[in-house]
LOLO-824543 format. One record per atom (N, C-alpha, C): x, y, z. Coordinates in steps of 0.1 Angstrom, whole numbers, plus 2048, in hexadecimal, padded with zeros to 3 digits. Atoms other than C-alpha are relative to their C-alpha. Example, Ala and Ser with C-alpha at 12.3 -4.5 7.8 and 13.67 -1.06 7.14 Angstrom:
8097F4800 87B7D384E 80980C800 7F77F5800 8897F5847 7F880B808 
***
This chain:
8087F4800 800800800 80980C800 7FA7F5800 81C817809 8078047F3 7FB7FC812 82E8137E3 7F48057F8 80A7FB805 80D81E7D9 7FB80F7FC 7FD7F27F9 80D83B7EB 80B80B7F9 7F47FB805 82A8437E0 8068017F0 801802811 8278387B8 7F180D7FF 80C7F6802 8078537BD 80880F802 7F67F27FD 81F86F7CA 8048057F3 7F780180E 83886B7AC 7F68037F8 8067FA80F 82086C793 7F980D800 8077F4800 80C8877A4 80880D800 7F87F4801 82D89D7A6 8078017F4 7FD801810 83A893781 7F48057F5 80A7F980E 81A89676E 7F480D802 8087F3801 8098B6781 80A807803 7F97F17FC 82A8C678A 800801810 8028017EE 81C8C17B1 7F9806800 8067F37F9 8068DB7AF 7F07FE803 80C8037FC 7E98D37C4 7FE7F2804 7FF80D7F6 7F68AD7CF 7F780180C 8018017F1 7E58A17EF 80A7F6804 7F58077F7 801895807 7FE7F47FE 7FE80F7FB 80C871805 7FA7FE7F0 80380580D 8008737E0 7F38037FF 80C7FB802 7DC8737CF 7FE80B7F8 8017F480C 7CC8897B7 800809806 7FF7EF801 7D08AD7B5 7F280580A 8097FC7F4 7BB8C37D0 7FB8077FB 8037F6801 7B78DE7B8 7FC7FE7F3 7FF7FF80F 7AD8D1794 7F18097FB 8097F1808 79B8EA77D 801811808 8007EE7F9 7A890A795 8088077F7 7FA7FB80E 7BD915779 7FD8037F2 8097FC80D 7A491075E 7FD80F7F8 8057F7804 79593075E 80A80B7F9 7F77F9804 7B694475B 8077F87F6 7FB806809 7C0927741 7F48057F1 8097FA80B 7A193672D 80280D7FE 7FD7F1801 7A895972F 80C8037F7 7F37FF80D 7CA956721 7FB7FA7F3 803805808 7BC93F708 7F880A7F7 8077F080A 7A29576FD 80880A7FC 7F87F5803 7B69756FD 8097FD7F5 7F680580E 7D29626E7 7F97FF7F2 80B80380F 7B89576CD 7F980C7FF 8087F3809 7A39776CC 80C80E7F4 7F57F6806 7C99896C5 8047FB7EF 7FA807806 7D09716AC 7F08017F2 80B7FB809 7AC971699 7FD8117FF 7FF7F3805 7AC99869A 80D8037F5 7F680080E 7CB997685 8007FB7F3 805807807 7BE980670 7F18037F6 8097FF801 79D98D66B 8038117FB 7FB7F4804 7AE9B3667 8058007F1 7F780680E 7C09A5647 7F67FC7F8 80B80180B 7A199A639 7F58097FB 80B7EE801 78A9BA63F 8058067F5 7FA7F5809 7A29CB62F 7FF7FD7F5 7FE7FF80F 7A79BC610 7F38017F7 8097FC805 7839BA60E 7FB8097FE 8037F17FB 77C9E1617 8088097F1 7F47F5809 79B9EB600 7F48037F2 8057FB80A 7879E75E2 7F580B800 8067F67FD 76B9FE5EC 800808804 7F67F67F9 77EA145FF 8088097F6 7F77FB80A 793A165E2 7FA80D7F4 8047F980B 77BA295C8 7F880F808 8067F37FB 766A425E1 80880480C 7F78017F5 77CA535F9 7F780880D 8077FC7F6 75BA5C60F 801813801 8097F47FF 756A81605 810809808 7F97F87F8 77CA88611 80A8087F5 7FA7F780E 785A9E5F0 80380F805 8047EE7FD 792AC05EF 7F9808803 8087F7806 77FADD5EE 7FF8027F0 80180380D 76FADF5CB 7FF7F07F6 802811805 771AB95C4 7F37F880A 8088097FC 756A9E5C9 8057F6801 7FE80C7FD 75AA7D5D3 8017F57F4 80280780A 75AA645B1 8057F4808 7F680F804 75EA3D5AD 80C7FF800 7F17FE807 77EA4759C 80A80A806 7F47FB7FA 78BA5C5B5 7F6812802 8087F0801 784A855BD 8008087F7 8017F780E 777A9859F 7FD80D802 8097F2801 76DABD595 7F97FE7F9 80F80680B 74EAB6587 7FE80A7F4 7FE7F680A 752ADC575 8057FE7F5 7F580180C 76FACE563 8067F67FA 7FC80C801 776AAE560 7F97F57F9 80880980C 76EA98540 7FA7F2802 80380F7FA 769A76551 7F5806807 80F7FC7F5 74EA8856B 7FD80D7FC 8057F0801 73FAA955F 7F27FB7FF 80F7FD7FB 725AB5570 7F77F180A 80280C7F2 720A90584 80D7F87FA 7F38107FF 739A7258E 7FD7F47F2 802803809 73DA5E56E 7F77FE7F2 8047FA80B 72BA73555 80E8027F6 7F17FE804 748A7353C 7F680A7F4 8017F780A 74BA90520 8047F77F2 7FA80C80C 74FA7D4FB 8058087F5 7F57F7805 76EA8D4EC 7F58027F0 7F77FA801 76EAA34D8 80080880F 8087FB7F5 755AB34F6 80A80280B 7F77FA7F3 769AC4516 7F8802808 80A7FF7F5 756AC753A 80680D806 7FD7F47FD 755AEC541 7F3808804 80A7F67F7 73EAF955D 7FB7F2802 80880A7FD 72FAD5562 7F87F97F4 80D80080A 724AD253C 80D7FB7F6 7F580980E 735ABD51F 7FC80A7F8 8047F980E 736AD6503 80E8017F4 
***
C-alpha cells in the first residue's frame, strides 16, 4: 500500500508539476482553478490573431470602393466622381455631372459640352 502511495506522489509531481497534490500523493486539490485564467489568455490570443486576420481581409475588400469615391473629400471646387475628384465646369469626362463625358470634338465649359 505504501509503494502505492508513493507511485501516486511521483506521478502526481511529474505529470501536474505538484501543483495542488494532496500529501502522500492523490489527485490534484485544485483541478479546473486555472481554467478560467487559461481561457482568458486563450481568448485574448485568438481575438488578437483573428483581428489581424480579418483587418487584411476588410481591407482588400473596402479598397475597391474606397478606391473610386473618396467620400465628398475633394477640394474646394471639385466634386466627388467614380473616377476620382472632378470640376464638373470643366472637365470632359464629367461636365456638368460625374461621368457625363463631352464627345470630342465638344469641350465642357461652365458645366456644358459645347
Amino acid at each position: 500500500m505504501r509503494s502505492a502511495a508513493v507511485a501516486a506522489a511521483v506521478a502526481c509531481s511529474l505529470v501536474l508539476a505538484g501543483a495542488g497534490c494532496k500529501k502522500g500523493g492523490g489527485a490534484p486539490t485544485d483541478p479546473g482553478m486555472d481554467a478560467s485564467t487559461d481561457a482568458e489568455v486563450d481568448a485574448s490570443t485568438d481575438a488578437a490573431v483573428d483581428a489581424e486576420v480579418d483587418a487584411a481581409v476588410d481591407a482588400s475588400a473596402d479598397a475597391a470602393t474606397d478606391a473610386g469615391d473618396d467620400g465628398g473629400m475633394c477640394a474646394d471646387g471639385l466634386e466627388p466622381c467614380p473616377t476620382g475628384c472632378a470640376n464638373l465646369d470643366t472637365d470632359d469626362a464629367n461636365c456638368g455631372a460625374c461621368g457625363l463625358a463631352c464627345t470630342p470634338p465638344a469641350a465642357c465649359a461652365g458645366g456644358l459640352c459645347l
